[in-house]
Structure formats: structure tokens, C-alpha cells
C-alpha positions in Angstrom: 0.0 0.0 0.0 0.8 3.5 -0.9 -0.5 6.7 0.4 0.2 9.6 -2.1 -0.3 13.4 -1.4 0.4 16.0 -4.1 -1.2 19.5 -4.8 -2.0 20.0 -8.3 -3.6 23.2 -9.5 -6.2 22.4 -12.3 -7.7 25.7 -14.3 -10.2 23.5 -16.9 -12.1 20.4 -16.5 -10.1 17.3 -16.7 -9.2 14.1 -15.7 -6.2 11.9 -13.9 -5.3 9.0 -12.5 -2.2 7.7 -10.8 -0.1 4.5 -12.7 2.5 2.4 -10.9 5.4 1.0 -13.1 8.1 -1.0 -11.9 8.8 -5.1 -12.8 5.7 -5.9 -13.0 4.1 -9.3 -11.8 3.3 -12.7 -13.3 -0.2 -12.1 -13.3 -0.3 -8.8 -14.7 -1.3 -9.4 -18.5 0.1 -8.3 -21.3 2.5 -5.8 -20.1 5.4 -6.3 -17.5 5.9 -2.6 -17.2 2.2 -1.2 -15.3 1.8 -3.0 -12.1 -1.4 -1.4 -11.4 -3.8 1.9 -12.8 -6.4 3.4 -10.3 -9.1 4.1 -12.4 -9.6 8.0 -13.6 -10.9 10.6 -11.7 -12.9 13.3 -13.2 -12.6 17.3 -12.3 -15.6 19.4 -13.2 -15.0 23.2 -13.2 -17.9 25.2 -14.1 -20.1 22.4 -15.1 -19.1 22.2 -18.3 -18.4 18.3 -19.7 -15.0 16.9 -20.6 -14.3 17.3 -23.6 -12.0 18.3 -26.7 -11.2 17.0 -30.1 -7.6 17.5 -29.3 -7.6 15.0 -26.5 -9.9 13.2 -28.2 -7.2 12.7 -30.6 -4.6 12.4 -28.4 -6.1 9.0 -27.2 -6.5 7.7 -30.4 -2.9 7.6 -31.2 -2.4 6.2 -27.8 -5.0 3.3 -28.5 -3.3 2.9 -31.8 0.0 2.8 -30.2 -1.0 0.2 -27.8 -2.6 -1.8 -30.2 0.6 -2.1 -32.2 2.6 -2.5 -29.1 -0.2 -6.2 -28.4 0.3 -6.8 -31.6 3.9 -7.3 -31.4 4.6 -8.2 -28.1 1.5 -9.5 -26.8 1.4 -13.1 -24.6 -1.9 -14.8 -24.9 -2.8 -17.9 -23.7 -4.0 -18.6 -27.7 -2.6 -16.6 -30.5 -5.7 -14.7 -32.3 
């Protein structure tokens, strides 16, 4: 367990979430370098939703990326 305290100042809705890297684990599939993601937590400022086509495409890439990245170097249990 880890207890993590950090000030951040945030000026426009957004989101974060905190990743742990290291070795990795046996069971951990796929990918020996996350050990474990906390799922995201959103900030609302004004009530406005979260949102932008830049980030939108910003994660696109990132999906395509991983993609790739399972594509070459995935383990599964049976290949696809």
C-alpha cells in the first residue's frame, strides 16, 4: 500500500489517474511494465463536460499505439 499526497492546480475540467510502473508481476497481462492503474478521476470546473477534439485525438494515437505494441509483443494464452 501507498498513500500519495500532491497538490495539483487544475484551471479546466479534466481528468487523472495515478499508474504504478516497476517489474511488473506474473499475473499482470500483457504488459510487464504497469503494475497497477487506479481508475480515472474526473474534475468538473464550471459544469461544463469533458471534452475536446484535441484529447480526443490524443487517445487515439495512444490506442493505436497500444494496439501495435499487443500486436507485437502480446502473450496470450492462444494466439488470435
Amino acid at each position: 500500500m501507498i498513500r500519495v499526497a500532491e497538490t495539483l492546480e487544475i484551471a479546466e475540467n479534466s481528468w487523472m489517474e495515478l499508474r504504478v510502473r516497476g517489474t511488473g508481476h506474473r499475473f499482470v497481462t500483457n504488459s510487464r511494465e504497469v503494475y497497477a492503474h487506479t481508475s480515472p478521476v474526473f474534475v468538473n470546473i464550471g459544469g461544463q463536460p469533458i471534452a475536446s477534439r484535441d484529447g480526443a485525438l490524443f487517445f487515439i494515437q495512444q490506442i493505436d499505439a497500444l494496439i501495435s505494441k499487443m500486436d507485437e509483443q502480446g502473450f496470450f494464452a492462444t494466439q488470435p
